[in-house]
N, CA, C and O atoms as a Tinker XYZ file with bonds, in Angstrom:
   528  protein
     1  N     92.947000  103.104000  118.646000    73     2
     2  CA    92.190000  104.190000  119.241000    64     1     3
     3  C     91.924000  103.843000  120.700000    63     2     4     5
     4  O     91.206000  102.910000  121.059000    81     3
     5  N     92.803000  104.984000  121.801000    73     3     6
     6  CA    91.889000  104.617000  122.863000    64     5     7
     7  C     90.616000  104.537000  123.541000    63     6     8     9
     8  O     89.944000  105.426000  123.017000    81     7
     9  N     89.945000  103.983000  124.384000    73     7    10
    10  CA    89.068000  104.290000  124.950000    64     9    11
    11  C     88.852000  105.655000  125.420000    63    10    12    13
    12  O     89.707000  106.220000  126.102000    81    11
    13  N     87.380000  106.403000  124.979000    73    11    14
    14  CA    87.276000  107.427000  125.270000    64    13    15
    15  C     86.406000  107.666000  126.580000    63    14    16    17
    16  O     86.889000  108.267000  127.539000    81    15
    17  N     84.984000  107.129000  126.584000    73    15    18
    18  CA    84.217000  106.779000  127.698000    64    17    19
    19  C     83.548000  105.773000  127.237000    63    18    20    21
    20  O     83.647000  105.237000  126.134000    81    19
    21  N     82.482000  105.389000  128.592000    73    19    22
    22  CA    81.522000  104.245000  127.916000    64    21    23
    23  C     80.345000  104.467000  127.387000    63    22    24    25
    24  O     79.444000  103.634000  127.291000    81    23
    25  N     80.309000  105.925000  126.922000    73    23    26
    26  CA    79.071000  105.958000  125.668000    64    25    27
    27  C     79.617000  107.041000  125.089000    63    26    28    29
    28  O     80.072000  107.788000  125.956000    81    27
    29  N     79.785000  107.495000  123.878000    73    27    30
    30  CA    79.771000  108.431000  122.852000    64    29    31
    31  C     78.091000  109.229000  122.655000    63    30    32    33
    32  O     77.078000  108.614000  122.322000    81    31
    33  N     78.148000  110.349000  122.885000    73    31    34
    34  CA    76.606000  111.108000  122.152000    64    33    35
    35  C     76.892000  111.812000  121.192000    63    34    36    37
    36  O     77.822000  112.601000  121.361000    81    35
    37  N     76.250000  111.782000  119.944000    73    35    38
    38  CA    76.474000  111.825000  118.357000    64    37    39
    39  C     75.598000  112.460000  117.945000    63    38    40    41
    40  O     75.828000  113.035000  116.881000    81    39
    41  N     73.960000  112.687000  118.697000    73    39    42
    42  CA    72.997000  113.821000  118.313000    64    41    43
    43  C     72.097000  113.429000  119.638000    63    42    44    45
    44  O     72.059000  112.488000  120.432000    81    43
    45  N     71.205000  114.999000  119.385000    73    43    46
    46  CA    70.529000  115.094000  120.565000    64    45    47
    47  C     69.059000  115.678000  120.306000    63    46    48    49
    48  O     68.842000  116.287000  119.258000    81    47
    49  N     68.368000  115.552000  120.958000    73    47    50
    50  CA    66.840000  116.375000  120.628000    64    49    51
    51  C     66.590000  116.822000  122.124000    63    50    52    53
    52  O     66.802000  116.333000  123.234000    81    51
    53  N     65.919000  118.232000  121.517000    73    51    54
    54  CA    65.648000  118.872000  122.982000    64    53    55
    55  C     64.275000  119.466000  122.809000    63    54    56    57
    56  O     63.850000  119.983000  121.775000    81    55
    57  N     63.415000  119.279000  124.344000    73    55    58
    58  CA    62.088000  119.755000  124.202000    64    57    59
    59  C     61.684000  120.966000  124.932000    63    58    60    61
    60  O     62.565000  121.817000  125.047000    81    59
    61  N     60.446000  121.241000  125.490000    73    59    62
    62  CA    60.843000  122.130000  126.160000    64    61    63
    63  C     61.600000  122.782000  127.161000    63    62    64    65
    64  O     62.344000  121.960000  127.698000    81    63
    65  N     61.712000  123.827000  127.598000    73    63    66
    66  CA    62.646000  124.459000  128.607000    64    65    67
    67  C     64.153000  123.970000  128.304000    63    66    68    69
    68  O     65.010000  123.723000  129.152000    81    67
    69  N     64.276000  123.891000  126.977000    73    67    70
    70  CA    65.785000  123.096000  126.801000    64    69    71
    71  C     66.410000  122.280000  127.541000    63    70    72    73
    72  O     67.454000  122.289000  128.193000    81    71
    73  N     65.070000  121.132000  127.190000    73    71    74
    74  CA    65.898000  119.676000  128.095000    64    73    75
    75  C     65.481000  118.715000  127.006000    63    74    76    77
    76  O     64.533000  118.503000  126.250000    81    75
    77  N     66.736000  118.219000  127.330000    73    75    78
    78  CA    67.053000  116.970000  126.181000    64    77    79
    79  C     65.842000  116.138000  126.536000    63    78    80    81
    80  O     65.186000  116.158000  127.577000    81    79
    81  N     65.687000  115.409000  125.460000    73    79    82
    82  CA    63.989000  114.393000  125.300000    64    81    83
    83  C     64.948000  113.236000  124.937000    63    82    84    85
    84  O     65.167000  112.549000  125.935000    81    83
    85  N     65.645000  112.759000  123.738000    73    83    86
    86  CA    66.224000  111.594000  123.666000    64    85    87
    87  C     67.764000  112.048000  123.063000    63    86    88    89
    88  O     67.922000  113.107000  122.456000    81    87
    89  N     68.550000  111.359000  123.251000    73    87    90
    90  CA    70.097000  111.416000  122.592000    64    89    91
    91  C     70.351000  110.264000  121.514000    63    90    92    93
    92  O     69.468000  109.463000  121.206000    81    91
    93  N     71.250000  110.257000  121.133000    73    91    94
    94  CA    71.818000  108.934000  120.539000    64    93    95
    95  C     73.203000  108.525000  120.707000    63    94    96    97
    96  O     74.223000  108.939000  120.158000    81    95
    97  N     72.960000  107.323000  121.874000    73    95    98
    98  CA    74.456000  106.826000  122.194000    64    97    99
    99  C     75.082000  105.798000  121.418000    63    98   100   101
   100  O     74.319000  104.970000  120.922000    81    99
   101  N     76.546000  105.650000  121.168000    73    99   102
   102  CA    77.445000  104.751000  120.944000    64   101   103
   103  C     77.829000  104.162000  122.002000    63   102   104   105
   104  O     77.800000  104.873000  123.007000    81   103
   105  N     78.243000  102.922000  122.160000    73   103   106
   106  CA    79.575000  102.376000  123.028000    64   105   107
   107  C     80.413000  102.477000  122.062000    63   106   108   109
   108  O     80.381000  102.353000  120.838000    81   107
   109  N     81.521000  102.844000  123.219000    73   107   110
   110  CA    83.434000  103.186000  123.040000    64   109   111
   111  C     83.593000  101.811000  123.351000    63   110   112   113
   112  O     83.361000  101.260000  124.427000    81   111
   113  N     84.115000  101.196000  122.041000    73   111   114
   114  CA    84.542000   99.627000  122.687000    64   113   115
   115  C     86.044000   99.740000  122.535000    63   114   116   117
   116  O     86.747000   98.735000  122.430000    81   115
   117  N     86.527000  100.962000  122.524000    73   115   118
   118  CA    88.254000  101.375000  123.002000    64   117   119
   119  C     88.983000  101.308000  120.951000    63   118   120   121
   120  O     89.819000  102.104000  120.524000    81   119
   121  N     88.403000  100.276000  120.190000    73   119   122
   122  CA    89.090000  100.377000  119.088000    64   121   123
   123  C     87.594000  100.605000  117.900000    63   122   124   125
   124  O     87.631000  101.191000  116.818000    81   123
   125  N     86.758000  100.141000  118.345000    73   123   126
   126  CA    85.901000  100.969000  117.312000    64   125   127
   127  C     83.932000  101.229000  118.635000    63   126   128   129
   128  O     83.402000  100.927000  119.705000    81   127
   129  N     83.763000  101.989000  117.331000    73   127   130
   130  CA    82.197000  102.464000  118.066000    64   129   131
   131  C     81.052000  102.248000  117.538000    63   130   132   133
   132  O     80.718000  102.718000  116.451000    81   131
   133  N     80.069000  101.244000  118.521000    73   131   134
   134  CA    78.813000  100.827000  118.101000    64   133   135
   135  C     78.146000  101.555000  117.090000    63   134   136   137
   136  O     78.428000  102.744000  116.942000    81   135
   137  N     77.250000  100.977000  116.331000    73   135   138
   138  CA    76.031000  101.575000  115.306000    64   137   139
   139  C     75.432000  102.940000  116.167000    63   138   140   141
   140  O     75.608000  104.028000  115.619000    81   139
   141  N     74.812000  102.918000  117.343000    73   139   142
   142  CA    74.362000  103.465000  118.186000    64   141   143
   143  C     73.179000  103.395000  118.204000    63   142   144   145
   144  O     72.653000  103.193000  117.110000    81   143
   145  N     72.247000  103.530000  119.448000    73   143   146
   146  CA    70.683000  104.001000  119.310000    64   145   147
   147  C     70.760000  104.570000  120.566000    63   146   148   149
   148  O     71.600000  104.601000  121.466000    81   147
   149  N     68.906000  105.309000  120.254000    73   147   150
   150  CA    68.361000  106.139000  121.019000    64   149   151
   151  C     67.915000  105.837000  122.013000    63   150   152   153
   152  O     67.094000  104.923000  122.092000    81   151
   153  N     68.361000  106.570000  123.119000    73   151   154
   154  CA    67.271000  106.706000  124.131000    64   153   155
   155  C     66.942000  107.315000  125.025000    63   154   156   157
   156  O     67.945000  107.997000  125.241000    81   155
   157  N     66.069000  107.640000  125.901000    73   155   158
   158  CA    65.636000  108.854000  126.154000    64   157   159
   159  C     65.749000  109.455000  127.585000    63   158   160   161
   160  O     65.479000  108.815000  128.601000    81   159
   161  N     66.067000  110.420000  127.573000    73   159   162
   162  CA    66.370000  111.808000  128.744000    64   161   163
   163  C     66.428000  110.162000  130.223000    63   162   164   165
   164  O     67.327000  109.330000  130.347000    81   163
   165  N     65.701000  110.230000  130.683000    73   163   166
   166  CA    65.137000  109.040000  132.235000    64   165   167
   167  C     66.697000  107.809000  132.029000    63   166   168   169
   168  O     67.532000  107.716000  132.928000    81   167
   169  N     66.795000  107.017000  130.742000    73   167   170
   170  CA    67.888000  106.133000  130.752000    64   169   171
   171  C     69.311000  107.061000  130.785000    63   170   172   173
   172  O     70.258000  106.655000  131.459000    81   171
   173  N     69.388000  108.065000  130.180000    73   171   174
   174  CA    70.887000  108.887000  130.211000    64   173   175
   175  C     70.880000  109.251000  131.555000    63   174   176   177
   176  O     71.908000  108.798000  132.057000    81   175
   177  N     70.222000  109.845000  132.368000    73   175   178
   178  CA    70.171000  110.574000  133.879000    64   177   179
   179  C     70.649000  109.166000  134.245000    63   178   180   181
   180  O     71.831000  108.971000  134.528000    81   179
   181  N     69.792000  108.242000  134.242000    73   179   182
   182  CA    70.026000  106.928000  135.175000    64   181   183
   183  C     71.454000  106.155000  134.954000    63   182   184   185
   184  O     71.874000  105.371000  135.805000    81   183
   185  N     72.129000  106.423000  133.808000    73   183   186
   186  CA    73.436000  105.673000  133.582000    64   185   187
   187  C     74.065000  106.504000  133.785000    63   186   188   189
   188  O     74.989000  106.006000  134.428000    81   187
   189  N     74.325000  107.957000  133.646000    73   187   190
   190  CA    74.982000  108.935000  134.564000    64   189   191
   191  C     75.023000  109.108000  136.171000    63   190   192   193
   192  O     76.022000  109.272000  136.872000    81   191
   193  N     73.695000  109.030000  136.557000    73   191   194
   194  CA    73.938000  108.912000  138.073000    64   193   195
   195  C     74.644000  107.924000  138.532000    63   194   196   197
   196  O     75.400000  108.138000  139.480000    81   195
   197  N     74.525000  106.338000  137.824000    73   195   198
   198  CA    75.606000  105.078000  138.309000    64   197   199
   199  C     77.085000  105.138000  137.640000    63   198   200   201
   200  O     77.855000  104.263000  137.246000    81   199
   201  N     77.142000  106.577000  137.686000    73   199   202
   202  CA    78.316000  106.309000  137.171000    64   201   203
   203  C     78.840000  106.261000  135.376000    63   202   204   205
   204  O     79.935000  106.764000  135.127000    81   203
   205  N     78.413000  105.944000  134.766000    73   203   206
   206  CA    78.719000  105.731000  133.265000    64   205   207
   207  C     79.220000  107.046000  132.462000    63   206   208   209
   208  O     78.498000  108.042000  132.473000    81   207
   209  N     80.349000  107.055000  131.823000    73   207   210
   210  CA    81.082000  108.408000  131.399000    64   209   211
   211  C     80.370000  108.315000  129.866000    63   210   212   213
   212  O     80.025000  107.512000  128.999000    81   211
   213  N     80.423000  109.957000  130.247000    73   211   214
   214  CA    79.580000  110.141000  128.186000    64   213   215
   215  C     80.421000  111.104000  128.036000    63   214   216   217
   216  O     80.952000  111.821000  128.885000    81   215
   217  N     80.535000  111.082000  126.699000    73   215   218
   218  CA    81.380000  112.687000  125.736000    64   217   219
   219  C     80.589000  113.003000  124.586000    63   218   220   221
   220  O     79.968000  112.175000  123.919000    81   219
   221  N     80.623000  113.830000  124.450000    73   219   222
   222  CA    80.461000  114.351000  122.872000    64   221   223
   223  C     81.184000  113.588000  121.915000    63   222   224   225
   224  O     82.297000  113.193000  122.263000    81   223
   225  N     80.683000  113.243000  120.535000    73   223   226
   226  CA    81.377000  113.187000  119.616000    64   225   227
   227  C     80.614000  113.349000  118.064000    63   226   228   229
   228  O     79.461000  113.039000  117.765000    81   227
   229  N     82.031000  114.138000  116.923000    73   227   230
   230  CA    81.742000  114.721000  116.291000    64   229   231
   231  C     82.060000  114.246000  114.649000    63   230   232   233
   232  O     83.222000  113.884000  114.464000    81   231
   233  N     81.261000  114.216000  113.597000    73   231   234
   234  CA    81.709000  113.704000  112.797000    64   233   235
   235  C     81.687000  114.240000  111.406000    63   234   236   237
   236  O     80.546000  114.375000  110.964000    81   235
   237  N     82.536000  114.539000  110.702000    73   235   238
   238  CA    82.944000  114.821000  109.353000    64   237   239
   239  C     83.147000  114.238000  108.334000    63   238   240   241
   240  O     84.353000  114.342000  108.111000    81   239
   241  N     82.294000  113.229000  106.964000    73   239   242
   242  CA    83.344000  112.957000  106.371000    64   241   243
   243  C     83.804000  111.703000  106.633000    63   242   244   245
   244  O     82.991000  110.813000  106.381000    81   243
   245  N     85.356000  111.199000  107.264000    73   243   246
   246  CA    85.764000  109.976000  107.304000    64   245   247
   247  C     86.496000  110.658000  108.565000    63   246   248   249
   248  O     87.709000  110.491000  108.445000    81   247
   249  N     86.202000  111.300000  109.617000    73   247   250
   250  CA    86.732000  112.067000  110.471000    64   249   251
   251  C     85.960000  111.701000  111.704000    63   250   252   253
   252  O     84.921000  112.350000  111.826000    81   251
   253  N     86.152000  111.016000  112.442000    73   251   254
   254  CA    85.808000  111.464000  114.175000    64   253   255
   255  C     86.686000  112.340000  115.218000    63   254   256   257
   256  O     87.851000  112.266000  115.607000    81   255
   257  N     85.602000  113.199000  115.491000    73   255   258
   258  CA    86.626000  114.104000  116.560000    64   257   259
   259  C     85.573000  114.439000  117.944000    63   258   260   261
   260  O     84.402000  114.801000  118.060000    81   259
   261  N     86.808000  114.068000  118.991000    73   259   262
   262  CA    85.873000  114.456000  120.730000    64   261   263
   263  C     85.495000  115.442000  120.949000    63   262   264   265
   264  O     85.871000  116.525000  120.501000    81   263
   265  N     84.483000  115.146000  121.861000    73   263   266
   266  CA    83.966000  116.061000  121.608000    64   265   267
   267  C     84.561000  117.014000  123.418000    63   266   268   269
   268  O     85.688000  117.390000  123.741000    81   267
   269  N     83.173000  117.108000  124.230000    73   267   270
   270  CA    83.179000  117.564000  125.865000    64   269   271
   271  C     82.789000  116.488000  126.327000    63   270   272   273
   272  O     82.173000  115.614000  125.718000    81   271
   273  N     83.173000  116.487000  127.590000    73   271   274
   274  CA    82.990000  115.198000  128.939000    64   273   275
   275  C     81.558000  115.948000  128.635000    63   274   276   277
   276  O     81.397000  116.965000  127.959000    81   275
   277  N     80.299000  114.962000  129.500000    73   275   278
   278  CA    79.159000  115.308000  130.219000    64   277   279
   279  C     78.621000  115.287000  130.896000    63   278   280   281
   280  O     77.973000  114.243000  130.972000    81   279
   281  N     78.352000  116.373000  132.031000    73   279   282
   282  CA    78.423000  116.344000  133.070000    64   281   283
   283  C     76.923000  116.152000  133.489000    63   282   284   285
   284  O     76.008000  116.391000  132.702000    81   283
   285  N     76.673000  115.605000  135.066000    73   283   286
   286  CA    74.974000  115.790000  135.343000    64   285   287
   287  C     74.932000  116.427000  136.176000    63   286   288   289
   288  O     76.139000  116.672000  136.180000    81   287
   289  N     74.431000  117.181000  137.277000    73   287   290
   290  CA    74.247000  117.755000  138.559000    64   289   291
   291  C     72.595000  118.005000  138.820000    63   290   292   293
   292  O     71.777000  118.009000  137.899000    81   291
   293  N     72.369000  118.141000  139.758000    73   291   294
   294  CA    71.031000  118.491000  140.225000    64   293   295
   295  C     70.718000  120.112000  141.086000    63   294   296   297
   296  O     70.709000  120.367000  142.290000    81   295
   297  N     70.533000  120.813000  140.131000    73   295   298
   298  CA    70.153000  121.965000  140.596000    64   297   299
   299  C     68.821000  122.503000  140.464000    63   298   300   301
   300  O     68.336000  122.082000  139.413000    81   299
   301  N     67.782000  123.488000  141.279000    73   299   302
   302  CA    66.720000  124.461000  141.167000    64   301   303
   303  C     65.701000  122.462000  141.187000    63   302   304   305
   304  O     64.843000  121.992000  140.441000    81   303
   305  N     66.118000  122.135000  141.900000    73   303   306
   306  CA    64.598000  120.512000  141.806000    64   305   307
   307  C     64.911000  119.769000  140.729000    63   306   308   309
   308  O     64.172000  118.790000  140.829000    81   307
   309  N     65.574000  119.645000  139.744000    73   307   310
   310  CA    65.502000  119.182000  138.630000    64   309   311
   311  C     67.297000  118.795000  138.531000    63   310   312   313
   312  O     68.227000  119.325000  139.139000    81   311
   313  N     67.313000  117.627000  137.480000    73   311   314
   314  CA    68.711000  117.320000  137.399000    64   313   315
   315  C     68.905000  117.547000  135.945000    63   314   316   317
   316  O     67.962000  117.491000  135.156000    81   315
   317  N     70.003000  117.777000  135.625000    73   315   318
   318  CA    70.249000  118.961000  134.560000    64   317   319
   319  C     72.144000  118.143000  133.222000    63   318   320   321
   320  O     72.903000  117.286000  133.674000    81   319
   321  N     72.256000  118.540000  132.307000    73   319   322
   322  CA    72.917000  117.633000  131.542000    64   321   323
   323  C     73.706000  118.479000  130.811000    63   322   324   325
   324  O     72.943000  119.285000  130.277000    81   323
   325  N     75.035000  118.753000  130.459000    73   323   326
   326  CA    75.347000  119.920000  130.378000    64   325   327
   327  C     77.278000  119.613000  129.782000    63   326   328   329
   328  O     77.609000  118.429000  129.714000    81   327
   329  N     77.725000  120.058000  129.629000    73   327   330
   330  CA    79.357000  120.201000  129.011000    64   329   331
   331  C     80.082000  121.120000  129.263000    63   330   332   333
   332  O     81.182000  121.312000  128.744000    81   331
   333  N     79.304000  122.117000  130.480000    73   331   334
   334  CA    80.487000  122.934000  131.085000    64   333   335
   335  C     79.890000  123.005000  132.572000    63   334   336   337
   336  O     79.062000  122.188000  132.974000    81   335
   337  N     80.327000  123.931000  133.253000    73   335   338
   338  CA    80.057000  124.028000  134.547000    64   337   339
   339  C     79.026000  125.271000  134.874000    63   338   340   341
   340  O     79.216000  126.111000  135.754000    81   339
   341  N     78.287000  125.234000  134.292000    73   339   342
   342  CA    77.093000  126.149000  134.396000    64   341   343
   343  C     76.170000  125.328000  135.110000    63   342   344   345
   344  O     75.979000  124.127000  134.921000    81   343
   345  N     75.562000  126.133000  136.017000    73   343   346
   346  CA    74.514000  125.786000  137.134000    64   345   347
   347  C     73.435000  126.293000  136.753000    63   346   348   349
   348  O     73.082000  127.196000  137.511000    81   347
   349  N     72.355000  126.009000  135.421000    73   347   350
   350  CA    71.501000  126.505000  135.100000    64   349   351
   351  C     70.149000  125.468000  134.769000    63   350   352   353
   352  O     70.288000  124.274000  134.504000    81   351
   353  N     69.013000  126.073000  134.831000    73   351   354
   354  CA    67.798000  125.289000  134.377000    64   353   355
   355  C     67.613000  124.477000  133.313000    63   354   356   357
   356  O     66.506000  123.953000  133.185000    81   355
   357  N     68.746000  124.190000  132.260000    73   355   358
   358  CA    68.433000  123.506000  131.492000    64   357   359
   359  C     69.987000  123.331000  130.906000    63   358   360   361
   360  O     70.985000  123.992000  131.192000    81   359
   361  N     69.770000  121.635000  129.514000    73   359   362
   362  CA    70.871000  121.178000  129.380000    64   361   363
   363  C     71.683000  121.811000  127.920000    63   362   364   365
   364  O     71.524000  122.776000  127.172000    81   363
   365  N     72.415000  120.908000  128.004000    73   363   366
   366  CA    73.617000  121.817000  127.167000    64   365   367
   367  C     74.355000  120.651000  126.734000    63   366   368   369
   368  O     74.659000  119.806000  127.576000    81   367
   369  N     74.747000  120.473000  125.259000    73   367   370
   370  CA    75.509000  119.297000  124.591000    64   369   371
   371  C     76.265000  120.179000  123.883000    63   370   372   373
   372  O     77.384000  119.735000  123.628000    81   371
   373  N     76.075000  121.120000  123.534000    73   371   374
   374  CA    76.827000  122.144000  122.786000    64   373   375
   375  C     76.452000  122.161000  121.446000    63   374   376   377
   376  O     75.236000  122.339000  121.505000    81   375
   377  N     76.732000  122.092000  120.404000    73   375   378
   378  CA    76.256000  122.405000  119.017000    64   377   379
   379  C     76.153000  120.668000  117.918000    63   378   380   381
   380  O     76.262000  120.508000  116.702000    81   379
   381  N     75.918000  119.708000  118.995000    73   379   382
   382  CA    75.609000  118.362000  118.579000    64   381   383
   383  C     74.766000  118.668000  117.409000    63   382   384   385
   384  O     74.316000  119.812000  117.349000    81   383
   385  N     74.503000  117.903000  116.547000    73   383   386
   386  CA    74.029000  117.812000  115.321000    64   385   387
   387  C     72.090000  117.226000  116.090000    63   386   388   389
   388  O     71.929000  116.776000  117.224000    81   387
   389  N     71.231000  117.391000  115.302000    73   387   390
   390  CA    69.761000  117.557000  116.217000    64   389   391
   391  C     69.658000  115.426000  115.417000    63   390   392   393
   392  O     70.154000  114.884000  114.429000    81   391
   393  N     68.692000  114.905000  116.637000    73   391   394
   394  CA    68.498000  113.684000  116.023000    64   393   395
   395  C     68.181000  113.460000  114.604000    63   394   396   397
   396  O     67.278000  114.068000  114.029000    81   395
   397  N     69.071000  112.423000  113.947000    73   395   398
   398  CA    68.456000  112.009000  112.518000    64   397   399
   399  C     69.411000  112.914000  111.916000    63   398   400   401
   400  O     69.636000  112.683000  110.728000    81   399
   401  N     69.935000  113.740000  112.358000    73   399   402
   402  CA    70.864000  114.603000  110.947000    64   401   403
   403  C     72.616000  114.760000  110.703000    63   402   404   405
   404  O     73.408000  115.394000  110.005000    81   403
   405  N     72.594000  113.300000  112.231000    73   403   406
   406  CA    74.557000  113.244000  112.077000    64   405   407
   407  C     74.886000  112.177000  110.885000    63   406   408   409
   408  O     74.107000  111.418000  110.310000    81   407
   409  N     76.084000  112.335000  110.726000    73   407   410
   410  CA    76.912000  111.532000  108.905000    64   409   411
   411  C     77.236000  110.660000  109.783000    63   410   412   413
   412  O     77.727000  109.864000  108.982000    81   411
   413  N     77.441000  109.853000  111.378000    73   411   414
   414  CA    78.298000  109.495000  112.061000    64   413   415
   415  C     78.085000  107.887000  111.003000    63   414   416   417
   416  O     78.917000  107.519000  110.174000    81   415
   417  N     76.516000  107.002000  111.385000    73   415   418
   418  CA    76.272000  105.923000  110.417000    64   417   419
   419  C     76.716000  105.769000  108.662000    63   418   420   421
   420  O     76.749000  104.670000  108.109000    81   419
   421  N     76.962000  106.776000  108.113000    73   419   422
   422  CA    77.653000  107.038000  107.024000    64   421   423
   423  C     79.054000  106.693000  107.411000    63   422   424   425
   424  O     79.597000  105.669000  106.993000    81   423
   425  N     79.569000  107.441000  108.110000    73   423   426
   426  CA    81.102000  106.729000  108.148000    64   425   427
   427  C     81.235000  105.809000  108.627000    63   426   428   429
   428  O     82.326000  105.242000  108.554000    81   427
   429  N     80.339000  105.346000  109.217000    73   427   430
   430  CA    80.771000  103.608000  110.274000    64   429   431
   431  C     80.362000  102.988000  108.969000    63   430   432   433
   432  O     81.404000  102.821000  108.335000    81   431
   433  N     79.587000  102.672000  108.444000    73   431   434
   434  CA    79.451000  102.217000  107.210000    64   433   435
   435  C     79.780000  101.892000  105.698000    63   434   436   437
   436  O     79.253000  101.105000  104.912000    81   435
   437  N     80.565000  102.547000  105.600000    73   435   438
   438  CA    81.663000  102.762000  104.118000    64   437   439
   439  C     82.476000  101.645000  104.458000    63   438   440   441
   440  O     83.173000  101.567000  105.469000    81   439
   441  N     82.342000  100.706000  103.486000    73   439   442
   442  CA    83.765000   99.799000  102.941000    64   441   443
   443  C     84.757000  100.057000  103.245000    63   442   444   445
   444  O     84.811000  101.274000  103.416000    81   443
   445  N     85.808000   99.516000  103.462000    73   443   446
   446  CA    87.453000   99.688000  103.323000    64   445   447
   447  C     87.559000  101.168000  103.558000    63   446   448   449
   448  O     88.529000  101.600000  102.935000    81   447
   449  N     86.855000  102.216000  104.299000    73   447   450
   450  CA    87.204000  103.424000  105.000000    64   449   451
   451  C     87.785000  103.060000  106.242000    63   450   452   453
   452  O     87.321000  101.978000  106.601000    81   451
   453  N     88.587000  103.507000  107.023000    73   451   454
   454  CA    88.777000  103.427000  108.351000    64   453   455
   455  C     89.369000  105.113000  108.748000    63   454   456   457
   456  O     90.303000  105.828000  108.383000    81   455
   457  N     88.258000  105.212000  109.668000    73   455   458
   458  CA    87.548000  106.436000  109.992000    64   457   459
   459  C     89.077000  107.310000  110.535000    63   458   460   461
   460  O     89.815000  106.592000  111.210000    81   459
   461  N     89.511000  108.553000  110.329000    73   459   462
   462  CA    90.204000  108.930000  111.303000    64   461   463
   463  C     89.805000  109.761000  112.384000    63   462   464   465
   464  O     88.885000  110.575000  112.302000    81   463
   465  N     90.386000  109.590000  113.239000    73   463   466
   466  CA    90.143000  109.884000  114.775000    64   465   467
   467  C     90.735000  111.165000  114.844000    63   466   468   469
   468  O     91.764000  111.202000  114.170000    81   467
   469  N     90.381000  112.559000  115.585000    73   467   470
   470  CA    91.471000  113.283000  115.952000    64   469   471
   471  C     90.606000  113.837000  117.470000    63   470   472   473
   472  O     89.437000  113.789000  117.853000    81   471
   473  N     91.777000  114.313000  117.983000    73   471   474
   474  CA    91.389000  114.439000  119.614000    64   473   475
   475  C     92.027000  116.122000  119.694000    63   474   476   477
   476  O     92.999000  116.573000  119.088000    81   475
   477  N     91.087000  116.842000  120.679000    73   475   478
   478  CA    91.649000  118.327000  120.804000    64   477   479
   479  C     92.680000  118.125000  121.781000    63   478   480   481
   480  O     93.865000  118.383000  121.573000    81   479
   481  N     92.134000  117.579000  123.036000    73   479   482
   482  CA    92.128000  117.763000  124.002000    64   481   483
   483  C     92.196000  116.860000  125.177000    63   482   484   485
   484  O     91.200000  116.137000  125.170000    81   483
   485  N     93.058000  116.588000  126.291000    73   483   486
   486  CA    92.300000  115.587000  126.835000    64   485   487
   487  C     91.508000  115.811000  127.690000    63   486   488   489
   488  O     91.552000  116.923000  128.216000    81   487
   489  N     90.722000  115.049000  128.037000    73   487   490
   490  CA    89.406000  115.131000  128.039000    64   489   491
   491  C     89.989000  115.528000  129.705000    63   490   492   493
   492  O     91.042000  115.087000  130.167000    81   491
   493  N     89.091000  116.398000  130.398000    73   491   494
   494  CA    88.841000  116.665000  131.734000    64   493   495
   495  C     87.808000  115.659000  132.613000    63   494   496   497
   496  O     86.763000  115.090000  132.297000    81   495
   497  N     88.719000  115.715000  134.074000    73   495   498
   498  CA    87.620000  115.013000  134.675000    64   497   499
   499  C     87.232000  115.562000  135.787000    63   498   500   501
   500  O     88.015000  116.194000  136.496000    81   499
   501  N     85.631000  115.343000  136.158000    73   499   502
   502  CA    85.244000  116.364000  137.039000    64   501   503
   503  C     84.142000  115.791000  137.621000    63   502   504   505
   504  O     83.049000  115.413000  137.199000    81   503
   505  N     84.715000  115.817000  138.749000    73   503   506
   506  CA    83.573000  115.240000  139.994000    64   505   507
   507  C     82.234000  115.918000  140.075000    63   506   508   509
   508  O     82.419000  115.970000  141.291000    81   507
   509  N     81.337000  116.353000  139.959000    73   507   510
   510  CA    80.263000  117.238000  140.576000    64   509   511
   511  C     78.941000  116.476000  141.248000    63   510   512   513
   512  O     78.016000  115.932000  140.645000    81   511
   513  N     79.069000  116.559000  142.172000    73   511   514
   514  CA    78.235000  116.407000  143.447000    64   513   515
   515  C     77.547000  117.349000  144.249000    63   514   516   517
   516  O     78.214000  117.893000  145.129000    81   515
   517  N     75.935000  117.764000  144.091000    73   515   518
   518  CA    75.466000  118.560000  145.182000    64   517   519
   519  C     75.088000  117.373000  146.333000    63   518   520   521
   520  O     74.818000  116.203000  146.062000    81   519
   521  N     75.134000  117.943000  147.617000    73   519   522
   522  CA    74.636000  116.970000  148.716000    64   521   523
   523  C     73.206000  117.339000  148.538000    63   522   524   525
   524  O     73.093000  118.420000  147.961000    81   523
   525  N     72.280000  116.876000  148.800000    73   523   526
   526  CA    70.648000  117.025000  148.855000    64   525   527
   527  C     70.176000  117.205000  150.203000    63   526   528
   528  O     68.972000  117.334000  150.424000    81   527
């Protein structure tokens, strides 16, 4: 399995004004993917702004599948978290499973399973930068 980015997000919780409060990341260690843990909205902005690539990812079963790149930008005062190119007040992971309710630890976990992988798409890459 290749490397996908250097964190996988597997579920998400969102508070008000639809902004994410905490996620739950994996590391992509290129042939398999950490247990994962949580943490919250301030550490994801901060490893996104230096740089650090996140995707979606999705799980079924004995099935992993990619998910969307994730993007950050800073628009309307506020910096914002998102999987398409919408310039709006609040973030967007797309239909991630809500914290506590992904199978992902179920499949990393099973005995003599080895998970299959499937990919849509390859993944896009996309600069976004406002100047301040």
């Amino acid at each position: 399995m290749a490397k996908w980015a250097d964190y996988l997000i597997s579920e998400v919780s969102y508070g008000t004004n639809n902004l994410i409060t905490k996620i739950k990341q994996h590391h992509d260690n290129g042939k398999t993917i950490s247990q994962g843990e949580v943490i919250d909205r301030d550490t994801l902005t901060n490893n996104l702004g230096h740089g650090a690539k996140y995707m979606t990812v999705y799980s079924t079963l004995s099935r992993f599948k990619i998910g969307k790149n994730v993007k950050y930008f800073r628009a309307f005062e506020g910096h914002y978290i998102r999987i398409d190119n919408n310039k709006v007040n609040h973030d967007n992971l797309g239909d991630l499973p809500e914290l506590g309710e992904s199978h992902i630890l179920q499949i990393m976990n099973k005995p003599d399973v080895e998970p299959e992988v499937t990919v849509d798409a390859t993944p896009e890459v996309t600069v976004d930068a406002t100047p301040e």
